[in-house]
C-alpha positions in Angstrom: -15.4 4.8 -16.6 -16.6 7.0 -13.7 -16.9 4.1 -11.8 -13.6 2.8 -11.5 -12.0 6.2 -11.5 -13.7 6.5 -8.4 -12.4 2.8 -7.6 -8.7 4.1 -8.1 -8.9 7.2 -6.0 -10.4 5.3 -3.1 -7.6 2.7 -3.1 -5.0 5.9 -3.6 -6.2 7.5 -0.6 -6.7 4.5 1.2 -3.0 3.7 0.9 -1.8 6.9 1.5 -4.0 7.6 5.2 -2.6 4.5 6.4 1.1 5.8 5.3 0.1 9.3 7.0 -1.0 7.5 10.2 1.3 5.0 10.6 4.6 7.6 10.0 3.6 11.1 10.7 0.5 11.2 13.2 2.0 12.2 16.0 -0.6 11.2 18.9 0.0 9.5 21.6 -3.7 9.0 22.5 -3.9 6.9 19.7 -3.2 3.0 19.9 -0.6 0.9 17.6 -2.1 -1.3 14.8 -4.9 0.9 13.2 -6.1 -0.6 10.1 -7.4 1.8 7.4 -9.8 -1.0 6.4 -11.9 1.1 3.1 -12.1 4.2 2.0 -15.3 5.4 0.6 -15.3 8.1 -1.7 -18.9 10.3 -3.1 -18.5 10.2 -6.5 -18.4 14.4 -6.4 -15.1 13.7 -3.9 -16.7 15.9 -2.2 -16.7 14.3 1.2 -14.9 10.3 2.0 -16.0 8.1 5.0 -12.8 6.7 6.0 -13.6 2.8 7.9 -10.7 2.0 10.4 -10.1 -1.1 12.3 -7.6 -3.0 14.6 -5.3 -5.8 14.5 -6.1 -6.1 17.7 -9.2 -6.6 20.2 -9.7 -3.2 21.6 -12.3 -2.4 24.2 -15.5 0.0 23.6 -13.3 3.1 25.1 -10.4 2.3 23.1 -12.4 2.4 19.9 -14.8 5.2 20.7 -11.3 7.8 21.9 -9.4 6.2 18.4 -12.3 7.4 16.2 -12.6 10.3 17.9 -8.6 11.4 18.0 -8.8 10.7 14.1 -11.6 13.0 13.6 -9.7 16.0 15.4 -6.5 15.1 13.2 -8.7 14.9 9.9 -7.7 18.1 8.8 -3.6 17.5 8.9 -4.8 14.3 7.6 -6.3 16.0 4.5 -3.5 19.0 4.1 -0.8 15.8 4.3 -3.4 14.2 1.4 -3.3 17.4 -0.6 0.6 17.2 -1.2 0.8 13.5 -1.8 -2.3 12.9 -3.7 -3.2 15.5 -6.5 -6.9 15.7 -7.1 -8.9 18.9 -8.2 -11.0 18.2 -5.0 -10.1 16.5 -1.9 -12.3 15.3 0.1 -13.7 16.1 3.9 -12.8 13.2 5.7 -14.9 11.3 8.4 -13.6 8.5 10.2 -15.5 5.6 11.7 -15.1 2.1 12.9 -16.0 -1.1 11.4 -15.9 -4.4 13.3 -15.6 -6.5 10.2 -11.5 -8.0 11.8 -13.4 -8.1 15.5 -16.0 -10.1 13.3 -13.0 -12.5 11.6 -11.0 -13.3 14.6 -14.4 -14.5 16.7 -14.9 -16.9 13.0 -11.5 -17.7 13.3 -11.2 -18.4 17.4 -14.3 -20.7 16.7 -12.3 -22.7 13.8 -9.9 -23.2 16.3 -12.3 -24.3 18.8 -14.4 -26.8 16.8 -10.9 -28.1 15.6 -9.6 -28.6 19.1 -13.3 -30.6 20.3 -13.3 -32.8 17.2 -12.7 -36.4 18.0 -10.0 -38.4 15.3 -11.7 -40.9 13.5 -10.3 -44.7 14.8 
């Protein structure tokens, strides 16, 4: 039971930090098409590492200034949380980046690639 009540409030906040960065994060340090990827919550809600991504290929910089911007805006992040989501703890947030889409498109860029070299059958 704990488990998937842990299951719901990670999807829940999850839906709701992509809502809060996409609409009301002001910063214009921060690039278009973040991705809010997974949300991973301890099971005391005491703290939630929150895994962001791109849409897009971003450079090392890019990524490393994102992550960082996120970090500073955690705690609007959280009070924003706190009126939308209605938990008896809410957790610190930490952001981070995973590569997991940066990992996709170069599977899906060499689909396209082998495709393209393959010779029809006569």
């Amino acid at each position: 039971m704990l488990h998937s009540r842990i299951e719901r409030v990670q999807s829940l906040l999850q839906t709701e930090i992509a809502k809060i960065i996409d609409h009301e994060l002001d910063n214009p340090n921060l690039p278009e098409l973040i991705t809010v990827f997974q949300v991973k919550v301890a099971k005391d809600l005491s703290h939630a590492l929150v895994l962001i991504t791109f849409l897009q290929d971003q450079t090392d910089e890019v990524i490393e200034r994102t992550v960082e911007e996120l970090n500073r805006s955690a705690g609007f992040i959280s009070r924003q949380l706190a009126h939308r989501v209605h938990l008896k703890r809410h957790p610190a947030l930490k952001f981070v980046y995973t590569d997991s889409t940066r990992y996709a498109l170069d599977i899906e860029k060499l689909f396209h690639q082998l495709h393209r070299e393959e010779k029809p059958l006569a």
